[in-house]
Legacy VTK file of the C-alpha trace (Angstrom):
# vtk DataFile Version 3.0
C-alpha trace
ASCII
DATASET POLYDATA
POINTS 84 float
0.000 0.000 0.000
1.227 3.481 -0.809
2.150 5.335 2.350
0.945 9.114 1.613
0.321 12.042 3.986
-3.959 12.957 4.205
-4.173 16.889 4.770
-5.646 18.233 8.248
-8.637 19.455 6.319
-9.421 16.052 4.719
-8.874 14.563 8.327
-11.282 16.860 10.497
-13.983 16.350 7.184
-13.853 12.460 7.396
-14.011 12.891 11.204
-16.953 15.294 11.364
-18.837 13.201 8.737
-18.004 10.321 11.023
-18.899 12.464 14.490
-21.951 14.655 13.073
-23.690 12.713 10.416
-23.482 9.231 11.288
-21.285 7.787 8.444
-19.543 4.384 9.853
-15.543 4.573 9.776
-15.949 2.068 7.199
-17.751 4.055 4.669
-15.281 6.986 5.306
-12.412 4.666 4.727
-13.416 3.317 1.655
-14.678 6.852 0.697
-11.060 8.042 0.437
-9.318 4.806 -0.185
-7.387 4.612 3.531
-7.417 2.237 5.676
-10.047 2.029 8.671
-7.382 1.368 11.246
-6.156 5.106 10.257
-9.319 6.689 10.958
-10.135 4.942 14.510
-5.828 6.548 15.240
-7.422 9.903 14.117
-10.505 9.516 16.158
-9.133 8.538 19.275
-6.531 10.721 18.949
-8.629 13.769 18.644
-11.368 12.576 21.356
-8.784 12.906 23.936
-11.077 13.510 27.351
-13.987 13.728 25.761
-16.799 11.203 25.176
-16.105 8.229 22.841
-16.674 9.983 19.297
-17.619 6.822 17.787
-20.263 5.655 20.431
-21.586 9.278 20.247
-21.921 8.523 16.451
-23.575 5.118 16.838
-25.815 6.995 19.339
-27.310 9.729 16.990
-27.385 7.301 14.053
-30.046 5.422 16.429
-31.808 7.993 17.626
-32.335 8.781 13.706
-33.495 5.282 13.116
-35.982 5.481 15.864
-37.137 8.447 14.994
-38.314 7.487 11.773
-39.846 4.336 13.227
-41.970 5.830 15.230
-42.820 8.534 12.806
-44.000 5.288 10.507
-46.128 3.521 13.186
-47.899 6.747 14.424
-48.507 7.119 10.006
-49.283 3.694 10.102
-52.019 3.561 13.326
-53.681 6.788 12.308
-54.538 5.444 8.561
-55.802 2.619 10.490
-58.175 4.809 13.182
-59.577 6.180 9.874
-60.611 3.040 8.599
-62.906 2.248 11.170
LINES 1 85
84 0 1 2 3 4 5 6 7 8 9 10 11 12 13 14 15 16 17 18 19 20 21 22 23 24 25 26 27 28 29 30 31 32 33 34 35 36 37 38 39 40 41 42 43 44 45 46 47 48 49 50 51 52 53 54 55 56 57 58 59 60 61 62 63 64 65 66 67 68 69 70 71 72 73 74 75 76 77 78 79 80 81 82 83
């Protein structure tokens, strides 16, 4: 593999894509053709004393999913109150 320096810029965009909107380090990796094990050095370098990036990733990305659960049960059991 060819060993090539990744900007700051490209770093703190493949982290906040990671941190803010949910994207799994794998998807990031392969996005820019490095290698996951990089990312996880870049995120747990830059989480430092602060909450585990990754779990507060995993964490919105559920929240999301339930969200639009419940949004399509509550669609679901009012077109099934109007039936009646």
């Amino acid at each position: 593999m060819k060993n090539h320096r990744i900007a700051q810029d490209v770093k703190e965009q493949i982290i906040n894509r990671i941190k803010n909107d949910g994207v799994s380090v794998a998807q990031a990796a392969k996005d820019h053709g490095i290698h996951e094990t990089t990312v996880y050095g870049w995120l747990g370098a830059k989480a430092g004393g602060t909450p585990n990036v990754l779990e507060i990733a995993k964490l919105r990305k559920e929240n999301d999913e339930l969200l639009r659960l419940v949004g399509r049960m509550t669609l679901k059991l009012s077109e099934t109150q109007k039936k009646k």
